[in-house]
KEKE-3310 file (N, C-alpha, C; in steps of 0.2 Angstrom, whole numbers, plus 5000, padded with zeros to 4 digits):
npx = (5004:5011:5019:5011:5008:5018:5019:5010:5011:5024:5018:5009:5012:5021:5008:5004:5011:5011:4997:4999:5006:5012:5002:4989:4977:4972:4960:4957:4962:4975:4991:4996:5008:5010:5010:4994:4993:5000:4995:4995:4991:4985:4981:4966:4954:4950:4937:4941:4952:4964:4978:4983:4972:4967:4976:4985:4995:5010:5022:5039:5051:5071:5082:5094:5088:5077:5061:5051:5037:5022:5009:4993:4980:4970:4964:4979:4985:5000:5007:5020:5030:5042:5055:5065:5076:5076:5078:5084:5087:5083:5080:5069:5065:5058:5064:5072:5081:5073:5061:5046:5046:5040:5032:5020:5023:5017:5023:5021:5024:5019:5017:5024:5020:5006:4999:4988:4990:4988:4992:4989:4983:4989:5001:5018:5028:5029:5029:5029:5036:5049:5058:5065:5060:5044:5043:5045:5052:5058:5071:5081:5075:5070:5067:5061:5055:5057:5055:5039:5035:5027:5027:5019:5016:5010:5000:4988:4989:4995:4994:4998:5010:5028:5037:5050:5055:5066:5076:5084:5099:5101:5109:5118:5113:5100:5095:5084:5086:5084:5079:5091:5085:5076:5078:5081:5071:5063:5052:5034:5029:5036:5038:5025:5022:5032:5032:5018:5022:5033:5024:5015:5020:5024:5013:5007:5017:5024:5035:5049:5052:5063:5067:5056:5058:5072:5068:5059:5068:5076:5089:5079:5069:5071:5069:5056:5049:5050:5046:5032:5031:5033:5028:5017:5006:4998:5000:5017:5029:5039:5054:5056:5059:5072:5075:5078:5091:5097:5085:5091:5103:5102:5089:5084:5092:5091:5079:5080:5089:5079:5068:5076:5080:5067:5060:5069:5079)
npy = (4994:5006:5006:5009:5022:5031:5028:5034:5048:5051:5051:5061:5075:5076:5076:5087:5095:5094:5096:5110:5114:5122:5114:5122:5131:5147:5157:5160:5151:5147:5141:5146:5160:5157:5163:5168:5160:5168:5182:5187:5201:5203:5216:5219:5213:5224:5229:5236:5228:5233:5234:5246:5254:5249:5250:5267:5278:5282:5287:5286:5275:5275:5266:5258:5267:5273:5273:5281:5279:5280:5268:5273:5266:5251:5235:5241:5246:5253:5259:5261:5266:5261:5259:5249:5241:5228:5211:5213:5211:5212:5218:5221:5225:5228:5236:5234:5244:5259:5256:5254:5246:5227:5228:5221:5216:5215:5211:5214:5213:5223:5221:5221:5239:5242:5248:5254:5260:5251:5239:5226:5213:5204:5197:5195:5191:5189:5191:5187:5186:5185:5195:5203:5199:5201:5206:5210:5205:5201:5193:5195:5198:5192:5202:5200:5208:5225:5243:5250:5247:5241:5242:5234:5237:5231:5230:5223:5228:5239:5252:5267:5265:5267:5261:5257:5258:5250:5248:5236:5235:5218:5212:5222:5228:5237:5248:5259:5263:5277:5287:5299:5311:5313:5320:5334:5345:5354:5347:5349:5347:5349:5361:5371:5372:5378:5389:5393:5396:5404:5418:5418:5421:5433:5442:5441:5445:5455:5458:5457:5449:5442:5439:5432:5420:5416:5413:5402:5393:5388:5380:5368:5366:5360:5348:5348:5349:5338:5328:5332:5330:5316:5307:5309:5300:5291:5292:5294:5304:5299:5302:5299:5288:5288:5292:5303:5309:5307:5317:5330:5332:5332:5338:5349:5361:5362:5368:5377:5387:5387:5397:5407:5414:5415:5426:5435:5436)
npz = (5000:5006:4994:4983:4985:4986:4971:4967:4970:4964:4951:4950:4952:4937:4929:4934:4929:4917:4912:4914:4906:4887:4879:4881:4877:4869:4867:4855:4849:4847:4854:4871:4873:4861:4845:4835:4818:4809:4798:4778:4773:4760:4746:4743:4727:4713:4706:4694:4693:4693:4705:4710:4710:4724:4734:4744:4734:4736:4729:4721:4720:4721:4713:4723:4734:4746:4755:4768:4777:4787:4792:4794:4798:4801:4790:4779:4766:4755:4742:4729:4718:4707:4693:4682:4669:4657:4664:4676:4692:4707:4725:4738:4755:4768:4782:4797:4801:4804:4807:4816:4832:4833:4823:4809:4795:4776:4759:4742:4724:4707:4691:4675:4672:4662:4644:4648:4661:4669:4683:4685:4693:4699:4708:4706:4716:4733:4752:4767:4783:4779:4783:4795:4811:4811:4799:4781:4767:4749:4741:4727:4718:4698:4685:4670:4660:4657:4662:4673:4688:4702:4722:4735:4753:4767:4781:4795:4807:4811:4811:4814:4816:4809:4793:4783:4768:4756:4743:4732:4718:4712:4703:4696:4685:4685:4681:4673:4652:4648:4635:4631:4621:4628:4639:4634:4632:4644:4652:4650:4662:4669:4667:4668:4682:4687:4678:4683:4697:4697:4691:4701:4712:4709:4708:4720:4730:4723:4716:4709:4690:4690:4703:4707:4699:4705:4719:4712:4708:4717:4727:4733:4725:4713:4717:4721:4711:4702:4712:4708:4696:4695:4705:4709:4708:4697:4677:4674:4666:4655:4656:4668:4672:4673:4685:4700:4701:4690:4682:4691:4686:4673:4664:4673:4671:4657:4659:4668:4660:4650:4658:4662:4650:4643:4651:4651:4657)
capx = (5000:5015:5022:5006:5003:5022:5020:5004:5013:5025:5016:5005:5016:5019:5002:4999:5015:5007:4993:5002:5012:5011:4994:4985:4973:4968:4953:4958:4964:4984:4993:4996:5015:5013:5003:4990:4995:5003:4989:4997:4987:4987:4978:4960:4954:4944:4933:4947:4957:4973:4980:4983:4965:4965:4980:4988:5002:5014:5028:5042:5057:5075:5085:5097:5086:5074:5055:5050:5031:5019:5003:4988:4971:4969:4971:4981:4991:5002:5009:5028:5032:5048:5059:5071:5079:5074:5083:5086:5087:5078:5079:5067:5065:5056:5070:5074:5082:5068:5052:5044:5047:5033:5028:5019:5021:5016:5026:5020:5026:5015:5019:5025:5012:5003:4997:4983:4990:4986:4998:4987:4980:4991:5007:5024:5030:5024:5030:5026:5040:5056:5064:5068:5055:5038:5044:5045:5060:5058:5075:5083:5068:5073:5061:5062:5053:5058:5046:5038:5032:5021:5027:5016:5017:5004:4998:4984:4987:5000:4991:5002:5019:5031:5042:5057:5055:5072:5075:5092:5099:5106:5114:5122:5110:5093:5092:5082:5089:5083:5083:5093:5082:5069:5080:5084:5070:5059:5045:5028:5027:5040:5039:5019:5023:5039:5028:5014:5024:5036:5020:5010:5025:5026:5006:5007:5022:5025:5041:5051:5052:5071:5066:5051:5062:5075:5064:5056:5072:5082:5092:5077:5065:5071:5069:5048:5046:5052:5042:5026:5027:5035:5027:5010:5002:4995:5004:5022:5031:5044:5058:5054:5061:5080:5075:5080:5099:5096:5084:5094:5109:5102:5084:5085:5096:5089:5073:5084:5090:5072:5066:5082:5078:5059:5061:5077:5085)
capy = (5000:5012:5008:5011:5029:5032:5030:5041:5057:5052:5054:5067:5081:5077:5077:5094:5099:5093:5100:5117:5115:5120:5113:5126:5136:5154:5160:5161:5142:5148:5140:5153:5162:5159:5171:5166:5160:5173:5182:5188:5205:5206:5222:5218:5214:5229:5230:5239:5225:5236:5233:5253:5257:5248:5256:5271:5277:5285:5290:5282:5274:5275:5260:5260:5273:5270:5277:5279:5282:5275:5267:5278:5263:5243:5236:5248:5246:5257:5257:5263:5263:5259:5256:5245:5238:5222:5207:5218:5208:5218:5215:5226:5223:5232:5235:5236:5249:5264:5253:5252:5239:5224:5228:5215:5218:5208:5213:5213:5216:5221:5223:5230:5243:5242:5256:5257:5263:5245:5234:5220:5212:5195:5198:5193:5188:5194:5190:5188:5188:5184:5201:5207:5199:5201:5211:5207:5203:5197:5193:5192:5197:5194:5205:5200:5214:5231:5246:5251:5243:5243:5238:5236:5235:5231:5230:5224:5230:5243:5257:5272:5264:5268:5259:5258:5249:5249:5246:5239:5232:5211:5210:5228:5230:5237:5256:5258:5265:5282:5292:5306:5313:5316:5328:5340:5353:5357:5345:5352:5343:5353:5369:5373:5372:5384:5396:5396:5397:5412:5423:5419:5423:5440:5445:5438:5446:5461:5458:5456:5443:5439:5439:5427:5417:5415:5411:5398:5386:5390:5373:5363:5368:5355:5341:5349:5349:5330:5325:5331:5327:5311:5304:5311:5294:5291:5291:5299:5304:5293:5304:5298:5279:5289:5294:5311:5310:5313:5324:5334:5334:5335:5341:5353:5365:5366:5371:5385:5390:5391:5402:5413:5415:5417:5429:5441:5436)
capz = (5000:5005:4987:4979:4986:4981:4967:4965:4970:4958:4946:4951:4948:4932:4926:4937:4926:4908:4914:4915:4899:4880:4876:4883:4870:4870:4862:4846:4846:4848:4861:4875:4873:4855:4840:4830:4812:4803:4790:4775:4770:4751:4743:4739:4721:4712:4699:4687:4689:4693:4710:4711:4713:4731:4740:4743:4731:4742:4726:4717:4726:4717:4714:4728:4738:4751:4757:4776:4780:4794:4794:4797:4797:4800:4786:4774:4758:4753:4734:4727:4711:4704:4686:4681:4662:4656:4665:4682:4698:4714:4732:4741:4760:4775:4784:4802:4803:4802:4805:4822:4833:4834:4817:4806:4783:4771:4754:4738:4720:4703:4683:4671:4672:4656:4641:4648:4665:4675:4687:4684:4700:4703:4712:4704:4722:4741:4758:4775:4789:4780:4786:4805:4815:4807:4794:4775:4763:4744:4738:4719:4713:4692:4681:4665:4657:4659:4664:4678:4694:4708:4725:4741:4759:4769:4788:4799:4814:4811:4812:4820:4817:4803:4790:4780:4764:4753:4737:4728:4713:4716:4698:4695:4680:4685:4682:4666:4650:4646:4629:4632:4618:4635:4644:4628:4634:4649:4650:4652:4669:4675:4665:4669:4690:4686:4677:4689:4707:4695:4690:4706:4717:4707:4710:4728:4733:4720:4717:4701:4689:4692:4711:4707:4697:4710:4725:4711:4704:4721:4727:4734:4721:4708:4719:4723:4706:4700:4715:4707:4692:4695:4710:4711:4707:4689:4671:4676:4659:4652:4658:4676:4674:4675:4691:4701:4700:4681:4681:4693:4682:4663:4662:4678:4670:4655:4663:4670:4653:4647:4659:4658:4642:4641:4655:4649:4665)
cpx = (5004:5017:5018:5006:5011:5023:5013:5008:5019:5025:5012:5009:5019:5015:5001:5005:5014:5003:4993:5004:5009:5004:4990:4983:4972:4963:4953:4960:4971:4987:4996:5005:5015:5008:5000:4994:4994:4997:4995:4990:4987:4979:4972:4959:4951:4943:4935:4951:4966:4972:4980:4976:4964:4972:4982:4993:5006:5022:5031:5047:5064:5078:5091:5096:5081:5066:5054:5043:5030:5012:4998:4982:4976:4963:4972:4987:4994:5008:5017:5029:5040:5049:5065:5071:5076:5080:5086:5082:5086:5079:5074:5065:5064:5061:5069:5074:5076:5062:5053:5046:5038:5030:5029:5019:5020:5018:5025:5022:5022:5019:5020:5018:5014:5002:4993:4983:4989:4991:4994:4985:4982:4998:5013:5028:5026:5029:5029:5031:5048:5061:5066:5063:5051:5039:5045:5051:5057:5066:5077:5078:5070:5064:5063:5060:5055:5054:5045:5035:5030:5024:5023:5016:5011:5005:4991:4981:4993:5000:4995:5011:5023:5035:5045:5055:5063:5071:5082:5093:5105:5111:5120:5120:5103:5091:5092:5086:5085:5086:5086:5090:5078:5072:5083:5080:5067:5052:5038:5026:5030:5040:5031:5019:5028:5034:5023:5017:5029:5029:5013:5015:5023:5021:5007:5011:5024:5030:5043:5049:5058:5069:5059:5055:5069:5072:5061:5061:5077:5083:5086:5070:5064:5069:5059:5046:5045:5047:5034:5024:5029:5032:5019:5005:5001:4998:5010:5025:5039:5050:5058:5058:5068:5080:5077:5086:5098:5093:5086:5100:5106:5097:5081:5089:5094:5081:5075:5081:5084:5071:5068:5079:5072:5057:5065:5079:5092)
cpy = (5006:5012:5011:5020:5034:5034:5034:5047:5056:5055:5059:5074:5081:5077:5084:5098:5098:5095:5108:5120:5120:5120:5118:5131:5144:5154:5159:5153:5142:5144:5146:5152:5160:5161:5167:5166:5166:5174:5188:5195:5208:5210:5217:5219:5220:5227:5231:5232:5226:5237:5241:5256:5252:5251:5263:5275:5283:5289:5286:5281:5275:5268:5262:5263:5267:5274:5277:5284:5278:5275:5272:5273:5256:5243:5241:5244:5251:5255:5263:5262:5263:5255:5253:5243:5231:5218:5210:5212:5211:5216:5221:5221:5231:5234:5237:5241:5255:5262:5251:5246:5235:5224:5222:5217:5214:5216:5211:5217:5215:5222:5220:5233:5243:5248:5256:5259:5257:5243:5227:5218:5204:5197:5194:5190:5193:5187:5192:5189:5186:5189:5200:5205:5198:5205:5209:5208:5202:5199:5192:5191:5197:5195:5203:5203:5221:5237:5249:5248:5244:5237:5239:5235:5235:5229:5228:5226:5234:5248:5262:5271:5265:5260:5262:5255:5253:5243:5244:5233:5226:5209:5217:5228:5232:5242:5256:5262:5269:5284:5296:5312:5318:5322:5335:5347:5351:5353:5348:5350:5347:5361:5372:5374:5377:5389:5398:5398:5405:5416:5423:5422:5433:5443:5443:5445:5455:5463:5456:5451:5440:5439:5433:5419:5415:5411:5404:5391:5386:5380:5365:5363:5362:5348:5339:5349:5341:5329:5325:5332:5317:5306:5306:5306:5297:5289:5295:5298:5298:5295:5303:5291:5282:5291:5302:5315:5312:5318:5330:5338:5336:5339:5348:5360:5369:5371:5378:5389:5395:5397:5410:5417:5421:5425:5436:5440:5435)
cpz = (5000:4997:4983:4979:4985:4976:4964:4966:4966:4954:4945:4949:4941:4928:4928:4931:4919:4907:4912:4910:4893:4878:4877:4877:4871:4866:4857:4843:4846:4854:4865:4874:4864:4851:4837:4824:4811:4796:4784:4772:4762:4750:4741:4731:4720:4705:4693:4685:4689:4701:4714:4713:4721:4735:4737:4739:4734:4736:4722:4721:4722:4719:4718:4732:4740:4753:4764:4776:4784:4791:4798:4800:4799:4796:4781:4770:4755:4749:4735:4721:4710:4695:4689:4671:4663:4660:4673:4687:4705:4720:4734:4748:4766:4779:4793:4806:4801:4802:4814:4823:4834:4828:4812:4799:4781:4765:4746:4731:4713:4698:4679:4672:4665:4652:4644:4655:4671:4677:4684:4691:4702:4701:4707:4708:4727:4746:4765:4779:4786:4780:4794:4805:4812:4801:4786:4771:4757:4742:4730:4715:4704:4689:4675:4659:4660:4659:4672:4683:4700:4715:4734:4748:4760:4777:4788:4802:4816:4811:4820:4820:4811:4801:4786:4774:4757:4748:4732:4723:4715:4710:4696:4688:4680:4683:4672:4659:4646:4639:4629:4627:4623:4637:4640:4630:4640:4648:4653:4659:4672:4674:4668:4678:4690:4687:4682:4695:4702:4695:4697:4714:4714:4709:4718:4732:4730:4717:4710:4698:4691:4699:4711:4703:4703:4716:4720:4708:4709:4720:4728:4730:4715:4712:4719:4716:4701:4704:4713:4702:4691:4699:4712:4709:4698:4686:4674:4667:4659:4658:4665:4677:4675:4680:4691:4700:4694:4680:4684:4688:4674:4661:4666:4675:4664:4654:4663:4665:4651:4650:4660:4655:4640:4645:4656:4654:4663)
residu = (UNK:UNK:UNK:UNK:UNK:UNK:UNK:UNK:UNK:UNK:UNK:UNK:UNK:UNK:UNK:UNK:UNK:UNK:UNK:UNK:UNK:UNK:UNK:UNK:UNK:UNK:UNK:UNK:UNK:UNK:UNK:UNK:UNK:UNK:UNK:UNK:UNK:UNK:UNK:UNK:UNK:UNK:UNK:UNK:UNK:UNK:UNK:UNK:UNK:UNK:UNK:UNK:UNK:UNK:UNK:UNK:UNK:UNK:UNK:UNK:UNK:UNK:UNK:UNK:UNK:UNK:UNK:UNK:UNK:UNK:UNK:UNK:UNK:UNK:UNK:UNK:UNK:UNK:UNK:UNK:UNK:UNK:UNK:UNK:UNK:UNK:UNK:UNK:UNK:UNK:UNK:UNK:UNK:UNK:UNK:UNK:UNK:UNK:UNK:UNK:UNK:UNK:UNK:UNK:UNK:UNK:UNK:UNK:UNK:UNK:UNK:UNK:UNK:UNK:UNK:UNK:UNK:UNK:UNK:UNK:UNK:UNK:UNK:UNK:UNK:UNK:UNK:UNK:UNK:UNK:UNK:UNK:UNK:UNK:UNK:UNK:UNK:UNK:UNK:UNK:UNK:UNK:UNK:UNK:UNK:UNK:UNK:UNK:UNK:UNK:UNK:UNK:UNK:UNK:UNK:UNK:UNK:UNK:UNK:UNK:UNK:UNK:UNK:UNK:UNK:UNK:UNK:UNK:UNK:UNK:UNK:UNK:UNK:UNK:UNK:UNK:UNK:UNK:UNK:UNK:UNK:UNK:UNK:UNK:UNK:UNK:UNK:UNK:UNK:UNK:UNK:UNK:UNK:UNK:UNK:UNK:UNK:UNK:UNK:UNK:UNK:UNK:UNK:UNK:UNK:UNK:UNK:UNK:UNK:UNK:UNK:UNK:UNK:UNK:UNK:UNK:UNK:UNK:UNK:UNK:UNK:UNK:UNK:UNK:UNK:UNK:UNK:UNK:UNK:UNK:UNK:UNK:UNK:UNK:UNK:UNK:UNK:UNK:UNK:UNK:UNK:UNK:UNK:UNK:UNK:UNK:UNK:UNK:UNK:UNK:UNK:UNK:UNK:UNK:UNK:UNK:UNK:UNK:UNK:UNK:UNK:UNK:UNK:UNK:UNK)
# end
């Protein structure tokens, strides 16, 4: 009988400790200490067909450059566009650095954007947590069309935190190849934003045109200009796959010229 009731307390603490353990459910059907299956938030389909009409399009990213905004809503999609050349191998990745902590993305990639201005609505790749933590990664992405492309981050339960998402080239051939033809004058996207902020600065203000002029192409002027004809969502003009670097150096200047010119400055 004493053996008997030995070997009951024996066992009795292991059962109160199996008991205790692992198995244990929470509400949701997770085992407690660990999360609910990972949901991967991909952009709703719409009506159009083009993946662009369901998120936000937040600009263009440059190859080798980077974007950092934050979640406003649960859930939220927020679009990027980006070029590249035929045959260009991509890495983009949420990054660590620059992205809340505890933050959950799903990463998704669309295109070529079409004539008719569409992504199309079925992903070319997407990922859930292969970055830092819950964060998202796609490696060596190969595009084998060249063009322009749509890439999106998304959140659940993000709402108020920022990210990083970073954009670089894995072959050392991605940055697309521009006609140099583009940047010969002053495209209408940058030259009608000139003229307006010069002749609304002069009535505003009363001030010359050489002093409207000044105040309108000073050093952070060219950058406010690329951005809105580049990055304002829609059809951006060709000259936009060279990125800003070029249009700082080639088509920037002769902007200038023009209004020099037109202006007798």
């Amino acid at each position: 009988m004493l053996r008997k009731r030995l070997q009951s307390w024996l066992v009795l603490p292991a059962l109160m400790l199996w008991g205790c353990g692992p198995a244990q459910e929470s509400e949701d059907g997770a085992p407690y200490g660990e999360s609910a299956q990972p949901m991967l938030y991909a952009p709703p389909a719409t009506a159009s067909g083009n993946v662009l009409d369901s998120t936000a399009y937040m600009g263009r990213v440059e190859l080798g450059g980077a974007a950092q905004t934050r979640f406003t809503a649960n859930p939220q999609y927020l679009s990027f566009g980006f070029s590249v050349r035929p045959g260009a191998q991509v890495k983009l990745e949420v990054t660590h650095l620059g992205s809340s902590m505890y933050l959950d993305t799903g990463l998704f990639v669309y295109g070529p954007r079409r004539a008719d201005g569409s992504y199309g609505g079925a992903a070319l790749a997407q990922d859930d947590d292969s970055g830092y933590g819950q964060l998202s990664r796609v490696d060596a992405l190969t595009l084998a069309q060249g063009g322009d492309y749509l890439v999106v981050v998304s959140t659940g339960t993000g709402a108020g935190k920022q990210f990083r998402l970073q954009l670089d080239c894995a072959n050392g051939a991605c940055a697309p190849v521009v006609d140099p033809a583009l940047y010969r004058r002053c495209d209408w996207e940058v030259a009608l934003p000139i003229k307006e902020c010069v002749e609304s600065t002069v009535d505003e203000y009363g001030v010359s045109l050489a002093e409207a002029y000044d105040s309108c192409t000073g050093p952070d002027d060219a950058h406010a200009f690329y951005r809105e004809a580049c990055q304002a969502g829609g059809t951006a003009p060709d000259w936009c796959q060279g990125g800003e670097a070029q249009f700082t150096l080639r088509m920037w200047p002769v902007c200038q010229d023009h209004f020099q010119t037109d202006y007798g400055l």
